[in-house]
C-alpha positions in Angstrom: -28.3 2.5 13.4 -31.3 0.7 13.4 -30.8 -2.3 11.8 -27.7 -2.4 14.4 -29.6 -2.5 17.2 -31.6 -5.2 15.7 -28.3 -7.3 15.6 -27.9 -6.2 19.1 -30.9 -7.9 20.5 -30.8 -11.0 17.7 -27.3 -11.7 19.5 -28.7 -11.1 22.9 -31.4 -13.6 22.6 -28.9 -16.0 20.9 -26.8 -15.7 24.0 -30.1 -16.1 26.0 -31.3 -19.3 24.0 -28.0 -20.7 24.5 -27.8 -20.4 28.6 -31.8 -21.5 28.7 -31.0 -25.0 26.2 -27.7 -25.8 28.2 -29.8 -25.1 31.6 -32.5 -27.5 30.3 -30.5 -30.3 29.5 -28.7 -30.3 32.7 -32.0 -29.8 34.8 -33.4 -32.8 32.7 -31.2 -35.0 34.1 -31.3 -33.5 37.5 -27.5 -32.6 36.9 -26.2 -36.0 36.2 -24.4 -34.8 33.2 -23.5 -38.6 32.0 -27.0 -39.4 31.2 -26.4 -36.7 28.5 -25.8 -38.1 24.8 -23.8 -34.6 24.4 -22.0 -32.0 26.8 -24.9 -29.8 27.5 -23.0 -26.7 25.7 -23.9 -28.8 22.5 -27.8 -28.6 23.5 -26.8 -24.5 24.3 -25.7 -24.1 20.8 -28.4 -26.2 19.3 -31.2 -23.5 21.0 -29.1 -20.8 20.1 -29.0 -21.8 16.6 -32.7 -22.3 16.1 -32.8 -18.8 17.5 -30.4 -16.8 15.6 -29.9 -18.3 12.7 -33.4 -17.8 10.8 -34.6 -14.4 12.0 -30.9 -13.4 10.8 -31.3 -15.0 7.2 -34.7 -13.1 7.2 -33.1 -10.0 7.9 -30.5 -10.2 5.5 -33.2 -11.0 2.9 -35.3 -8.4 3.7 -32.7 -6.0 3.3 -31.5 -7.0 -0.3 -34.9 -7.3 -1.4 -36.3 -3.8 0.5 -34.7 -1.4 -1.7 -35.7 -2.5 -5.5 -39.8 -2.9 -3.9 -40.0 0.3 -2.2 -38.3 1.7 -5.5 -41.1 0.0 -7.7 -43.7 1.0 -5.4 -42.7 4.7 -5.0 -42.3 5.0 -8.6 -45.4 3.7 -9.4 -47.5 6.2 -6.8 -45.5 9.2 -8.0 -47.1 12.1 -9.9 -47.0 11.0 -13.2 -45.6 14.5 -14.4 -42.3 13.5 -12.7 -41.7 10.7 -15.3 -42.3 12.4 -18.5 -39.3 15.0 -20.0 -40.3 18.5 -21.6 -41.4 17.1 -25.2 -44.0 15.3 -23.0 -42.4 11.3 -23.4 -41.4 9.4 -20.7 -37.5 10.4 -19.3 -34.5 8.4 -20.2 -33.0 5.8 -18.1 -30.5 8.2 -17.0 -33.2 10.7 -15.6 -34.8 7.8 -14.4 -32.0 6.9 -12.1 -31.3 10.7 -11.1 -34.4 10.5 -9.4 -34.5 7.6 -8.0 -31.4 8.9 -6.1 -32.6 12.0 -5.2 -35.8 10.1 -3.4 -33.1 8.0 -1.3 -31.0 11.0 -0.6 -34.4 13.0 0.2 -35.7 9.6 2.6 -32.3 9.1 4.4 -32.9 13.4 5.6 -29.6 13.8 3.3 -31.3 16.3 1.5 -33.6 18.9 3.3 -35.6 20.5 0.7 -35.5 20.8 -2.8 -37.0 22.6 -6.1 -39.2 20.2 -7.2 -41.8 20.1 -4.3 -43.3 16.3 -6.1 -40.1 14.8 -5.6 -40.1 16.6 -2.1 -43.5 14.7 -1.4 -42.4 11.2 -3.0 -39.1 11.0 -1.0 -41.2 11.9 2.2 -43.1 9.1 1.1 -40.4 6.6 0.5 -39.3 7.8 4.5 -42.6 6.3 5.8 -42.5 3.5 3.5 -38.6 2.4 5.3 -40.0 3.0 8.6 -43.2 0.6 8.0 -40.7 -2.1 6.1 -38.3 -1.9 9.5 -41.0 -2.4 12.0 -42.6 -4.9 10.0 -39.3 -6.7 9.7 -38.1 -6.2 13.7 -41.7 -7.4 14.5 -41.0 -11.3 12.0 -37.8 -11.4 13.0 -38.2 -11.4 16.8 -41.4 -13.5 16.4 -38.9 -16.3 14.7 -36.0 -15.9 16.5 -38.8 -16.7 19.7 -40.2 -19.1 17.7 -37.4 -21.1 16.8 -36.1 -20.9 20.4 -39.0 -22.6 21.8 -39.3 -25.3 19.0 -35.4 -26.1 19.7 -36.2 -25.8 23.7 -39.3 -28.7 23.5 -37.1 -30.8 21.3 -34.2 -31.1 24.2 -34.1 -34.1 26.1 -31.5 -36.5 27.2 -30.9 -39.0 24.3 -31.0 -36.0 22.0 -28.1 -35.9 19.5 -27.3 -32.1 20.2 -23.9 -32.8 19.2 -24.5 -34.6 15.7 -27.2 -31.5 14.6 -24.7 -29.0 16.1 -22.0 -30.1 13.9 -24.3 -30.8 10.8 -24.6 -27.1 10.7 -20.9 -26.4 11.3 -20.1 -28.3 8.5 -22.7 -26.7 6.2 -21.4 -23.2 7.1 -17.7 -24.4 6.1 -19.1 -25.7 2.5 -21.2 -22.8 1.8 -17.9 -20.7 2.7 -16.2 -23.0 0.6 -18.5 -22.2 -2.3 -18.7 -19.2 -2.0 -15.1 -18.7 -2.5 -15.7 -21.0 -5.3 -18.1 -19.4 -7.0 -16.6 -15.6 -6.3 -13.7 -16.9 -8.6 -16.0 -18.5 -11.0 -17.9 -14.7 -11.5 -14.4 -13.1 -11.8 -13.4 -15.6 -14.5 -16.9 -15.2 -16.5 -16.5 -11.7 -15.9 -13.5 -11.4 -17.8 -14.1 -14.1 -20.8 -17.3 -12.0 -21.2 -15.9 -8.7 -21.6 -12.7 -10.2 -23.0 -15.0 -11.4 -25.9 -16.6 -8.3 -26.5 -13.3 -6.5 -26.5 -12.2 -9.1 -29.2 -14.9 -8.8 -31.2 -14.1 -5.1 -32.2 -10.0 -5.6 -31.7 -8.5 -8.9 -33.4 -6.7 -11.2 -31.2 -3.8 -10.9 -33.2 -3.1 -7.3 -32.9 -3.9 -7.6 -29.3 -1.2 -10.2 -28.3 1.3 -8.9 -31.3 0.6 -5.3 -31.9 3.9 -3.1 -31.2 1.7 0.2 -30.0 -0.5 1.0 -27.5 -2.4 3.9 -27.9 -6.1 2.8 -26.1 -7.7 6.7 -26.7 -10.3 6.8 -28.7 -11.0 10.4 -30.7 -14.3 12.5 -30.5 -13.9 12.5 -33.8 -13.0 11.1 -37.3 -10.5 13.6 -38.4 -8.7 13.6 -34.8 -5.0 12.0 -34.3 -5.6 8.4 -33.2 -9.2 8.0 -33.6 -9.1 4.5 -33.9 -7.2 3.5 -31.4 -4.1 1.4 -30.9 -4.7 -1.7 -28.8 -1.3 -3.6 -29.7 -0.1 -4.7 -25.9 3.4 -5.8 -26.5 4.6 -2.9 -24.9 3.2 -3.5 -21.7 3.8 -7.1 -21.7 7.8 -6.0 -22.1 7.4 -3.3 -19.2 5.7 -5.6 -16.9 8.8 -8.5 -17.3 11.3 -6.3 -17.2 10.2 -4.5 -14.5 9.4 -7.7 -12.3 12.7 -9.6 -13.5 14.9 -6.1 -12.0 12.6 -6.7 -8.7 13.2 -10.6 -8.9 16.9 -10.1 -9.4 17.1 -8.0 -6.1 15.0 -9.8 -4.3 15.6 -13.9 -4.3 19.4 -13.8 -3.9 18.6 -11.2 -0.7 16.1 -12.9 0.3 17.1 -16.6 -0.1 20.7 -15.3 1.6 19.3 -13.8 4.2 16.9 -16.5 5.3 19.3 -19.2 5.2 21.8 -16.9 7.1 18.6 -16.2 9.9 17.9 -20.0 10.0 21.2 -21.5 9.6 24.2 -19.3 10.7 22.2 -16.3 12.9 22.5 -16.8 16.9 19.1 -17.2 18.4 19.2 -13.1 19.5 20.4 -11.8 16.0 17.2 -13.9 14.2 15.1 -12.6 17.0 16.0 -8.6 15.6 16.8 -8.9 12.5 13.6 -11.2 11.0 10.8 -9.0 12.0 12.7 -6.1 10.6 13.0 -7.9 7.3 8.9 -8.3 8.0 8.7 -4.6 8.7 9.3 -3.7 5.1 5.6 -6.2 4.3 3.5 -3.4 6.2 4.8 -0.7 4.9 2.3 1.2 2.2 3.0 0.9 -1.2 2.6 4.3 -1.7 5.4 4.9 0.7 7.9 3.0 -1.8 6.4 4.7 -4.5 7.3 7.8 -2.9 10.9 6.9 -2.1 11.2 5.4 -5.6 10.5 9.0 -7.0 12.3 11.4 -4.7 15.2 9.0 -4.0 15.9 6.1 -6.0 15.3 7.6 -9.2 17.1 11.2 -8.6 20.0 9.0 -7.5 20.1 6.5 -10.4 19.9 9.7 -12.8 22.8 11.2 -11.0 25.0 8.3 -11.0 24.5 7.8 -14.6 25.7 11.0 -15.3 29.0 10.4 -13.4 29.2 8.0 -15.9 27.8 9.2 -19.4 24.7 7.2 -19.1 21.4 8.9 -20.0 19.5 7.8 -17.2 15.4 8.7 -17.2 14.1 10.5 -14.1 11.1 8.0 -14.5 13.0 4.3 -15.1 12.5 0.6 -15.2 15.5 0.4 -13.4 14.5 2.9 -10.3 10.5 1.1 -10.0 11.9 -2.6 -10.0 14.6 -1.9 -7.8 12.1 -0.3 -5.0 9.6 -3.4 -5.9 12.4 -5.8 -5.7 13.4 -4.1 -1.6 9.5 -4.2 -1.0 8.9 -7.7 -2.2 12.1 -8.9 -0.2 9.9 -10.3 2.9 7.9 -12.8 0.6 10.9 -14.7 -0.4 13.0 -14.6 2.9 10.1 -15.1 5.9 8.7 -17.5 4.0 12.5 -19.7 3.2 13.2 -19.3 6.6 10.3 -21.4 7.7 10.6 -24.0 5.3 14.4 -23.6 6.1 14.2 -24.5 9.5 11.4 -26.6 9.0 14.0 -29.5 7.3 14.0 -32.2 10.0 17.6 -31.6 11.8 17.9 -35.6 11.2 19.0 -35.0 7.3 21.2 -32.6 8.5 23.1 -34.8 11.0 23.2 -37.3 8.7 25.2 -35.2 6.1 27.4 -33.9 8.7 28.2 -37.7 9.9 28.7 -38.5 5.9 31.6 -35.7 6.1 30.2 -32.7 4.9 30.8 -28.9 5.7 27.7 -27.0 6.9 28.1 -24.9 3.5 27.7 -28.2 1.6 25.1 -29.5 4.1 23.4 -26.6 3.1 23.4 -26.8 -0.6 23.1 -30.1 -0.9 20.8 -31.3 1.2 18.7 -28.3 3.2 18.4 -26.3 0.0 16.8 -28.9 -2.2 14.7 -30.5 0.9 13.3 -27.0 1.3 13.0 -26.5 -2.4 9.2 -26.9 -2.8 8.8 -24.1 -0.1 11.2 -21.6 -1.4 9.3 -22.1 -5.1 6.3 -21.1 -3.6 7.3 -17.9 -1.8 9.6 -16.9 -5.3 5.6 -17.4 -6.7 3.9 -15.2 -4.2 7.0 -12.7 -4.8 6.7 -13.1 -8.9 2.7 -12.4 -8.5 3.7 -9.6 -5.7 5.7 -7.8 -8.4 3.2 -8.4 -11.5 0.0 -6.6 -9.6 2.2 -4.0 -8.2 0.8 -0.5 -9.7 1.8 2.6 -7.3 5.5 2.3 -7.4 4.7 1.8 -11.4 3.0 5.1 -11.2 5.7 7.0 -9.3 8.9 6.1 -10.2 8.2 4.6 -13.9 6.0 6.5 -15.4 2.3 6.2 -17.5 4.9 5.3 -20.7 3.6 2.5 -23.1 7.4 2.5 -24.6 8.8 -0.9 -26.4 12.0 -1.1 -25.1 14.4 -3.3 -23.1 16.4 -0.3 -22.0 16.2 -0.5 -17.9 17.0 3.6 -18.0 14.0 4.2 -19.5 10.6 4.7 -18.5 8.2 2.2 -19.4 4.4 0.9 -17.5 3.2 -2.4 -16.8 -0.1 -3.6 -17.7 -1.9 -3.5 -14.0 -0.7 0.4 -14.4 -2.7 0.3 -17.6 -6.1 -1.4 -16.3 -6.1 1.6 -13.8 -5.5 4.2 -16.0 -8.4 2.7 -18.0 -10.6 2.5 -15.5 -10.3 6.2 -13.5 -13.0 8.6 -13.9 -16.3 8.2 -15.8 -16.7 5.7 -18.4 -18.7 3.6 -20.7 -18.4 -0.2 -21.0 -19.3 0.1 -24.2 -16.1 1.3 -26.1 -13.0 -0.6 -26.9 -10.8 1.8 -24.5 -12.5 0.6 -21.5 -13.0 -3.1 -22.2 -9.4 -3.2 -23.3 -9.1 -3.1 -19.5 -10.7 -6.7 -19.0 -8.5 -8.0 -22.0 -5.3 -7.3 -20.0 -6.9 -9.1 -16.4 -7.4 -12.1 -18.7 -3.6 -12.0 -19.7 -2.8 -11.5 -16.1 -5.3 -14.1 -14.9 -3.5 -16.7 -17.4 -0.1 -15.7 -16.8 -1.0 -16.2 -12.8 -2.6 -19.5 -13.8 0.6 -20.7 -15.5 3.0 -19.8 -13.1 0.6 -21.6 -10.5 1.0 -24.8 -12.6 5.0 -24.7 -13.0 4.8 -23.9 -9.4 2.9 -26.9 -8.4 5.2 -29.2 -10.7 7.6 -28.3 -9.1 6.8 -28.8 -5.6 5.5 -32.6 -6.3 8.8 -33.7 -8.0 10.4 -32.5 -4.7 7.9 -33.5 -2.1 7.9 -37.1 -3.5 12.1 -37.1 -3.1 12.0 -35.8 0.4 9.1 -37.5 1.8 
C-alpha cells in the first residue's frame, strides 16, 4: 500500500511537471506559440519526463535489490544459535530458507507470535529495517523526481528541440520493449536446450524420439515395478496428431465454409448475428469444453457406438478432438472472413466480366488471393489445438496408449508436461526434466510449422500483389 501511494504522488508530480514545462514555454514567448521550435505539449512532456522517469527507475531498483540486502543483513545480526542444527553444525539450505521465510512472514505482521522468541526478535528487526529502506527510498526518489524537474524546467526555452528529445525517448522505450520480447524468448529457448541436455544426458535421444512406452515414474526403490523409468515418447507424439487432426478435420471445412458464406453469400444483418456468435465460442473457458466433452460428447459417442457394435471408450480421441475442433472453430473462420473480404472487389468484377459464376469466382480467384491469410489462421488453429491440455484431461484421459484407434483414450504431450510438473518436485531426476524435453519437441514442431507457414504466404503474396 505503500509503495502505491508512492506511485501516486510520482504520477502527480509528473502531471505537475508536465503543466509547469508547457506553461513555461508558452509564457517564454509571451504566447506567441510560432516562435516555438515544438508545440509546447512537447516541452510538457519533456519536464514530465525528467520528473518521472528516474525517481521511477530508482524505485523499481530499490525494490529488486531491497529484499536479498535486508536478508544478508538480518542474517548476519541474528543470534548465532539460530543458524546451527542440534549436532551443533550450521543448518542446511533447506532450514536456511525456512527461516528466512518465517522472518518475512513475521515482518509483513503475517505471523503474530511464534515459538522461537529469536526469530520473534529478528523478524521484528527485519520490520524496522523495511520501514527505514522505504523512507529512505520515498525521501531519493522525490528529491530526483524534484530534481530532474527543475533541471528539465531551466533547460526550456524557445529554440529548444523538445520535440526531437521527446521522441528520442519514445523510440528508446519501443526498442527496449522490443528487446525485451526478444530476449524473454531467447531465456525460454536456453531454458529448454539446458534442461533438454541434462535430460539427455541420463535418457538417449534415441529412445526418447523412438521409444514405444512411456512410463516417466521413477521407483523409491530398486526392486519396485518400473524403477527405471520409461521415457520412450512415441505415444504422446501419436495422441497429440491424432487428436489435433479430429479437431482440424472439424474445424477448417466449418470454418473456411462458414466464413466465405459470412463474407460472400450472408446479407449484411445475417453476418452482423451470426459472426460474433461464431466469436462467442473464442471466450468461452476451456474448462467449459472440457466439461461438455466429458458429460456430453463422450457419453454420447459411447452410446452411439453401441447402437452400432463399436466399443467406444468413455475417455476417447474421438470425443477430446471433436470438442477442440468446435472450440478452435473461431480461429479459422473470423480470421478467413477478414482476409476474405479483404480481396479487392476489382478481382472479383473482373472474373465476373470474364464469365464466371460467383461459385467459380470464389474458387478461383477469392480463395487463392486470400490464401496466404487463411494459411495463417489454419496455423494459429493447428498451434490452438497442439497446447490445448484441459479438454485432454477431461474427455481423453491421462493414457500414454500407442494407438491410432480414435475410440480410444489416449494424452497428448502438453497433458504430459503438466502432469510432470504438479505437486512438489525436484529438477534433478529424469521424471521432471523429461518435462522440458517435450517443450523442446513442441517448440520445434511450432517452429516448423511457422516456416511452412511463411513459405507459403510469400509464394502467394508475390502472385497477388
Amino acid at each position: 500500500m505503500q509503495v502505491l501511494i508512492l506511485f501516486l504522488v510520482l504520477a502527480v508530480l509528473t502531471v505537475i511537471g508536465f503543466r509547469l514545462g508547457r506553461g513555461r514555454s508558452v509564457k517564454l514567448v509571451g504566447g506567441d506559440v510560432a516562435r516555438l521550435h515544438s508545440l509546447p505539449g512537447y516541452y510538457g512532456l519533456y519536464v514530465a519526463l525528467w520528473c518521472g522517469i528516474p525517481a521511477l527507475l530508482l524505485v523499481v531498483a530499490w525494490l529488486s535489490l531491497e529484499g536479498p540486502v535486508l536478508t544478508r543483513l538480518i542474517l548476519s545480526a541474528v543470534s548465532p544459535q539460530l543458524l546451527l542444527d542440534p549436532s551443533g553444525g550450521p543448518i542446511s539450505q533447506a532450514h536456511l530458507n525456512l527461516l528466512v521465510n518465517d522472518l518475512r512472514n513475521i515482518a509483513s505482521g503475517t505471523v503474530a507470535s511464534t515459538a522461537n522468541p529469536l526469530v520473534k526478535e529478528a523478524g521484528l528487526q527485519l520490520a524496522s529495517y523495511r520501514q527505514v529502506s522505504f523512507a529512505a527510498m520515498t525521501v531519493v526518489a522525490l528529491a530526483l523526481a524534484l530534481g530532474g524537474a527543475v533541471m528539465a524546467l531551466r533547460w526550456v526555452h524557445a529554440d529548444f528541440r523538445a520535440r526531437n528529445s521527446v521522441e528520442k525517448v519514445i523510440k528508446t522505450f519501443m526498442v527496449l520493449c522490443s528487446l525485451m520480447a526478444i530476449l524473454t524468448t531467447v531465456g525460454i529457448i536456453l531454458s529448454l536446450l539446458f534442461e533438454s541436455y541434462r535430460f539427455f544426458a541420463r535418457v538417449p535421444l534415441t529412445e526418447f524420439l523412438f521409444g514405444l512406452e512411456w512410463s516417466p515414474q521413477m521407483a523409491m526403490r530398486a526392486d519396485q515395478v518400473g524403477s527405471s523409468g520409461a521415457f520412450g515418447a512415441v505415444p504422446l507424439f501419436a495422441g497429440t496428431l491424432l487428436i489435433s487432426f479430429i479437431a482440424m478435420v472439424v474445424a477448417v471445412p466449418v470454418g473456411l465454409l462458414a466464413a466465405i458464406y459470412m463474407s460472400e453469400y450472408a446479407p449484411r444483418k445475417v453476418r452482423a448475428i451470426v459472426k460474433p456468435l461464431l466469436e462467442i465460442l473464442a471466450g468461452i473457458p476451456t474448462v467449459v469444453y472440457g466439461f461438455f466433452a466429458a458429460l456430453t460428447v463422450a457419453p454420447f459417442f459411447r452410446d452411439s457406438g453401441q447402437l452400432f457394435g463399436l466399443n467406444i471408450s468413455s475417455e476417447s480421441a474421438l470425443a477430446a478432438g471433436v470438442v477442440m475442433g468446435i472450440m478452435i472453430i473461431p480461429y479459422v473462420s473470423s480470421i478467413t472472413d477478414d482476409v476474405v473480404t479483404a480481396v479487392p472487389n476489382a478481382m472479383r468484377e473482373g472474373s465476373y466480366g470474364l464469365g464466371a459464376t460467383k461459385s467459380e469466382t470464389i474458387r478461383r480467384v477469392v480463395f487463392p488471393a486470400a490464401l496466404p491469410g487463411i494459411v495463417g489462421g489454419v496455423l494459429l488453429a493447428v498451434s490452438r489445438a497442439i497446447g490445448e491440455t484441459m479438454i485432454v484431461v477431461m474427455a481423453a484421459g491421462l493414457s500414454a496408449k500407442l494407438s491410432a484407434n480414435p475410440f480410444e483414450a489416449v494424452t497428448t504431450v502438453t497433458v504430459q508436461v503438466v502432469t510432470l510438473l504438479v505437486g512438489d518436485q525436484e529438477f534433478d531426476s529424469p521424471k521432471t526434466l523429461a518435462a522440458f524435453a517435450l517443450g523442446l519437441v513442441l517448440f520445434v514442431v511450432t517452429l516448423a510449422l511457422n516456416i511452412v507457414a511463411l513459405h507459403v504466404v510469400r509464394k502467394y503474396r508475390e502472385q497477388y500483389e
